[in-house]
C-alpha positions, 0 to 999 in steps of 0.5 A: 648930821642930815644924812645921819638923820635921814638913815635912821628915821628912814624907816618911819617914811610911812607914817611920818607927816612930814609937815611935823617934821621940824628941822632947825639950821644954823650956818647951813648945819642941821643943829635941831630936829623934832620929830612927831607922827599922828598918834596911831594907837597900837595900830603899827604894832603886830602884823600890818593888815589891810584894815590897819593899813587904811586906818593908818593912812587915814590917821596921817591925813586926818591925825586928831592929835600928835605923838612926840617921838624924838627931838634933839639938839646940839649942845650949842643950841641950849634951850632949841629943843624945849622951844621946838617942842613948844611950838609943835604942841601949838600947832 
């Protein structure tokens, strides 16, 4: 499920803060993820200029507050994505 997981958010490694990258292990098995990034606004929609770009970068330093964007679980983990989310919104 790593790499699975690594593939498909690859893409996102530029604005991800990987601090609010939450992965939950069971018997050395991925069972539980939660992804969040700063809240860019429509700042990565369109064509990326240099402006956006410094403005995003200062976002992931800076964020003021976090978008939810995936969080998943396996099904014998019931209940572990609602507390994964539970304690980004504390953070």
């Amino acid at each position: 499920m790593i790499h699975q997981f690594m593939k498909m958010y690859s893409p996102l490694k530029k604005i991800i803060n990987y601090e609010m990258v939450k992965m939950v292990y069971k018997n050395e098995k991925l069972c539980a993820f939660c992804v969040s990034v700063p809240n860019y606004g429509f700042l990565t929609r369109g064509e990326i200029t240099l402006s956006k770009l410094l403005r995003i970068k200062e976002l992931k330093k800076k964020p003021n507050e976090y978008v939810i964007l995936y969080v998943g679980a396996d099904g014998s983990t019931l209940g572990l994505g609602s507390a994964l989310i539970h304690h980004v919104k504390s953070v």
